[in-house]
C-alpha positions in Angstrom: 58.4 -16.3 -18.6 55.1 -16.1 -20.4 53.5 -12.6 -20.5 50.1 -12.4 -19.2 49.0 -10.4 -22.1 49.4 -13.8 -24.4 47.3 -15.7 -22.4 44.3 -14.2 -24.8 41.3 -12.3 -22.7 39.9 -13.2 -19.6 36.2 -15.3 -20.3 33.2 -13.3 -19.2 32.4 -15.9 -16.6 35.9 -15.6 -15.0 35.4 -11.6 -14.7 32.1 -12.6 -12.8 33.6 -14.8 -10.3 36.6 -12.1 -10.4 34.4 -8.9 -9.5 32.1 -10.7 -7.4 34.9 -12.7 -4.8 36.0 -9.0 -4.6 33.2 -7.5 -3.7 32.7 -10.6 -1.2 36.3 -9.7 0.3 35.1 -5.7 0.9 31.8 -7.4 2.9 33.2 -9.2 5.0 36.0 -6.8 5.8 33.5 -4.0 6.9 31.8 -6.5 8.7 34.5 -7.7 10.6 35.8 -4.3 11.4 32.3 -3.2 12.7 32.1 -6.5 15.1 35.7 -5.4 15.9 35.0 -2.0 17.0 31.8 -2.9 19.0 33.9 -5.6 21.0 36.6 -3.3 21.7 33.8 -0.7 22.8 34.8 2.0 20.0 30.5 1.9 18.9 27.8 2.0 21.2 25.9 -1.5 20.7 23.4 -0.3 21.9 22.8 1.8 18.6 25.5 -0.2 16.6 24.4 -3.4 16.8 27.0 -6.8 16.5 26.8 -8.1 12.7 26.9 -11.3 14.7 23.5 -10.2 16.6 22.0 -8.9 13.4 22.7 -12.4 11.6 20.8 -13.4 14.5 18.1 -11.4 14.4 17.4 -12.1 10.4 17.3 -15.8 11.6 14.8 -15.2 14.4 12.2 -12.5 12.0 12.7 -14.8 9.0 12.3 -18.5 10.3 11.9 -18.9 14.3 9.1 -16.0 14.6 8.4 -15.3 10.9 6.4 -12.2 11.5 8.0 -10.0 9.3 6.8 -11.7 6.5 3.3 -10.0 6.4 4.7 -6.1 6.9 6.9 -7.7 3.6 4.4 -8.7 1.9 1.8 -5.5 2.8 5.1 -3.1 1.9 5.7 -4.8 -1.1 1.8 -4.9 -2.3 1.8 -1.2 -1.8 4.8 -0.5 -3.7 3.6 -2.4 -6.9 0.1 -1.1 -6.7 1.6 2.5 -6.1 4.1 2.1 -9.0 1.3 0.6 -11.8 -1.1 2.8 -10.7 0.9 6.5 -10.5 3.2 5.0 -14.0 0.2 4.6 -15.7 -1.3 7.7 -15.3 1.5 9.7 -15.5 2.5 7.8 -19.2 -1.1 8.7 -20.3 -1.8 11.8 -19.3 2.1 12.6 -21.2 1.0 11.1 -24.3 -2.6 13.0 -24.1 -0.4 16.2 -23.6 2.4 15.6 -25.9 -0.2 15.1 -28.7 -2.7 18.2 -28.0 -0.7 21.3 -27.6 -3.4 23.1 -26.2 -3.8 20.2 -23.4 -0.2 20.8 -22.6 -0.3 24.5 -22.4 -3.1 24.3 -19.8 -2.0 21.1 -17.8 1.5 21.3 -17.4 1.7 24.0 -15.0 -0.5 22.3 -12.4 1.3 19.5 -12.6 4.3 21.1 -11.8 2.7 22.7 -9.0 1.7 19.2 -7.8 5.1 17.8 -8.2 6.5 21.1 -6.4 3.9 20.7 -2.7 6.1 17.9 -0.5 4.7 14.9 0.2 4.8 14.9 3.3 2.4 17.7 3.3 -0.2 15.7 1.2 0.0 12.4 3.2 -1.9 13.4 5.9 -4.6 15.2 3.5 -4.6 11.8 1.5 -5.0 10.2 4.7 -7.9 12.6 6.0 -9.7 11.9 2.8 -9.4 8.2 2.3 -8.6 6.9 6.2 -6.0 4.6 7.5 -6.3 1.9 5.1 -4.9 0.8 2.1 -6.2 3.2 -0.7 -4.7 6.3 1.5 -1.2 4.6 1.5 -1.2 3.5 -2.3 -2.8 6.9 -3.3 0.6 8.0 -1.4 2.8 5.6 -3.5 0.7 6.7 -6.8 1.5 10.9 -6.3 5.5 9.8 -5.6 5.3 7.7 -8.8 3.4 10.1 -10.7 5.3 12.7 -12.0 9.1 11.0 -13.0 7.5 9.2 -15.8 4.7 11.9 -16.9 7.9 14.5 -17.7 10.1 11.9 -19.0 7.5 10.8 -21.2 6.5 14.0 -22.4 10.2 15.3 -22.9 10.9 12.4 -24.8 7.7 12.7 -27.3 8.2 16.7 -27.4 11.7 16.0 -28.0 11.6 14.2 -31.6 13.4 16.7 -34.4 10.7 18.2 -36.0 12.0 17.3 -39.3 11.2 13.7 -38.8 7.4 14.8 -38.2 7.4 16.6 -41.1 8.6 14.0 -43.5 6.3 11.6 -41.3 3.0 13.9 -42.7 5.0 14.5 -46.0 4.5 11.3 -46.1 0.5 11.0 -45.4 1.1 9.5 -42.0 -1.7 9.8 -39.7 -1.4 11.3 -36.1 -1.6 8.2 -34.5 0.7 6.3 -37.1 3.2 9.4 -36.5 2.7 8.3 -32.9 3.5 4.6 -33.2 6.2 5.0 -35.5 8.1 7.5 -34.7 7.7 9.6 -31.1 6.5 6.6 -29.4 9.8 4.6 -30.4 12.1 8.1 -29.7 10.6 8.8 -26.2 11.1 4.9 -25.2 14.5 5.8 -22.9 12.8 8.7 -22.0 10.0 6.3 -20.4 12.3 3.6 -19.5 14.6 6.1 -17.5 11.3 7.8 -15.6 10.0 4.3 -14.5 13.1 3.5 -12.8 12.8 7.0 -11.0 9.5 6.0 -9.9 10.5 2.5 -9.0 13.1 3.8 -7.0 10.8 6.4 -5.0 8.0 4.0 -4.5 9.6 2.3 -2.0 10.5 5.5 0.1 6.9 6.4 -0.8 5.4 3.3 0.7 7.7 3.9 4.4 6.6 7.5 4.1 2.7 6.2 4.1 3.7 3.7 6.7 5.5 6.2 9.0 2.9 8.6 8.7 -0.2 6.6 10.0 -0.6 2.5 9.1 -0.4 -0.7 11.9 1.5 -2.8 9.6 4.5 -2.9 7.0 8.4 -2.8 7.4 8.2 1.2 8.0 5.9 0.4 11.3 8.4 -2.4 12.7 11.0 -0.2 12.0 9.2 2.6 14.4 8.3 -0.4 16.9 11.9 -1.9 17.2 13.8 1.7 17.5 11.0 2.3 19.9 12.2 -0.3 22.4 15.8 -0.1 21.3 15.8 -3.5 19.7 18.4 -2.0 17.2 19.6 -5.5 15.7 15.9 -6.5 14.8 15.7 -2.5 13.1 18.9 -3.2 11.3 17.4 -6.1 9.6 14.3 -4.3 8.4 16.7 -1.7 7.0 19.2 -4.1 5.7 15.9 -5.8 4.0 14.8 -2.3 2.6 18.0 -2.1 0.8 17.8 -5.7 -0.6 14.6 -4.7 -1.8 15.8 -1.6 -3.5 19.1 -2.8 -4.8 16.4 -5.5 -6.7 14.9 -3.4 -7.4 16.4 -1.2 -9.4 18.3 -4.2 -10.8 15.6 -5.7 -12.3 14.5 -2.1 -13.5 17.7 -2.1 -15.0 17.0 -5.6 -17.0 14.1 -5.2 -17.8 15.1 -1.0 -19.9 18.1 -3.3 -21.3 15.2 -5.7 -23.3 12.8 -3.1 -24.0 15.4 -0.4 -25.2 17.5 -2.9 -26.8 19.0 -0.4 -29.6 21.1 1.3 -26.6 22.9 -1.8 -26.2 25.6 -2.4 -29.2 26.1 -6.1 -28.2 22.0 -7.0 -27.9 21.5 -4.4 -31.5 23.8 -7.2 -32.5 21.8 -9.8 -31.3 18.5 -9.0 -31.5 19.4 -8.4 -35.5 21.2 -11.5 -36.0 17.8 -13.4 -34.4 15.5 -11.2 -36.8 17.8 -11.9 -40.0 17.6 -15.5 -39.6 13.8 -15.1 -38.9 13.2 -13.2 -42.0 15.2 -15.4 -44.1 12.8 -18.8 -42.6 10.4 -16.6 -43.4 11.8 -16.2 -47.3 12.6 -19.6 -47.7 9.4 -21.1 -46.8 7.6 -18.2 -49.4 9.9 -19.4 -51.8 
């Protein structure tokens, strides 16, 4: 009988299908337990909707009616406006800081303070200064994104060993070269890791806007469905927040895999393998 450890190792691509038939198995199992246990009355339908009704009800909001697709769309526009916007300033106003000391000692503590008041307290302020509109709830999004990349940022530039700065200046390395070359490059995770903090709270950010005052978006169908009990049609907003998010922070994932690429041993090994073989085109054609 042939041991299975001679068989040589499993492709990537059969892992894949392995992992993902698996977690296909664990889906359907919960699902059919839950239709189980509303049939045989041990959940409330009325709260715990059939899977079969929800399937329904993604049907009917997706394709037959269609409306959710604007509250999508709004939710989604809100979320990348919010994140750009409150990433941005928070990724500045870190570098600023990290490179005047004195700008740091002063600024820091009120941004702290900011980051300590809830949100929920703000949105209505936010709300009372720039109405029911759009600006109030991206200003919302923008204070929630804020402050995950302006620390991370600033850790990561504060953090270089100050032994590299000084042979950086030993060196006759201007401030901004010091920058580029050095903290910039060192605070990179840093950054990466706070932008998928924000990314992750923009979302919530957004249905916290949404909840709080705003006629459109997935947070006001989700108040208008559990309104009138129309739990199945709730349960597909949810489920569709959660698609959203697991994208999300997926992609966020990606895209902190290409720009961070030195925290990957297998796309180091890439990535210098496809520079090698540039420099040495590169060489040859000189030559």
């Amino acid at each position: 009988m042939t041991d299975s450890s001679d068989l040589g190792p499993v492709p990537p691509g059969g892992r894949t299908r392995g992992v993902i038939a698996r977690h296909v198995a664990i889906l359907v199992t919960l699902l059919a337990a839950w239709e189980i246990a509303c049939r045989m009355g041990w959940l409330d339908p009325l709260f715990f909707p059939y899977p079969s009704a929800i399937l329904v009800g993604f049907w009917r909001l997706y394709v037959t009616q269609g409306n959710i697709w604007p509250h999508l769309g709004l939710t989604m526009a809100e979320v990348l406006a919010g994140f750009l916007a409150g990433s941005a300033l928070g990724i500045a106003l870190a570098v600023c800081v990290g490179l005047i000391d004195r700008l740091r000692r002063y600024l820091k503590p009120y941004v702290i303070v900011l980051e300590a008041t809830p949100r929920i307290a703000i949105g209505p302020v936010i709300i009372a200064a720039f109405g029911f509109g759009w600006t109030s709830k991206t200003a919302i999004v923008m204070l929630v994104c804020f402050f995950a990349p302006f620390v991370n940022t600033l850790n990561g530039m504060v953090g270089v060993e100050p032994e590299k700065v000084s042979m950086f200046r030993s060196m006759g390395a201007s401030k901004l070269q010091t920058f580029r070359k050095l903290m910039l490059p060192s605070a990179l995770p840093e950054i990466s890791a706070g932008l998928r903090l924000a990314m992750a709270s923009a979302l919530g950010g957004a249905l916290v806007a949404e909840f709080i005052a705003s006629n459109a978006g997935l947070g006001v169908l989700i108040t208008q469905y559990t309104g009138t009990l129309n739990m199945s049609s709730a349960f597909v907003c949810v489920l569709t927040l959660s698609a959203l998010g697991y994208f999300i922070f997926r992609s966020m994932e990606e895209l902190d895999r290409i720009l961070v690429f030195w925290t990957d041993r297998d796309r180091t090994a890439r990535v210098s393998r496809r520079r090698l073989a540039s420099w040495r085109a590169r060489m040859g054609d000189d030559a």
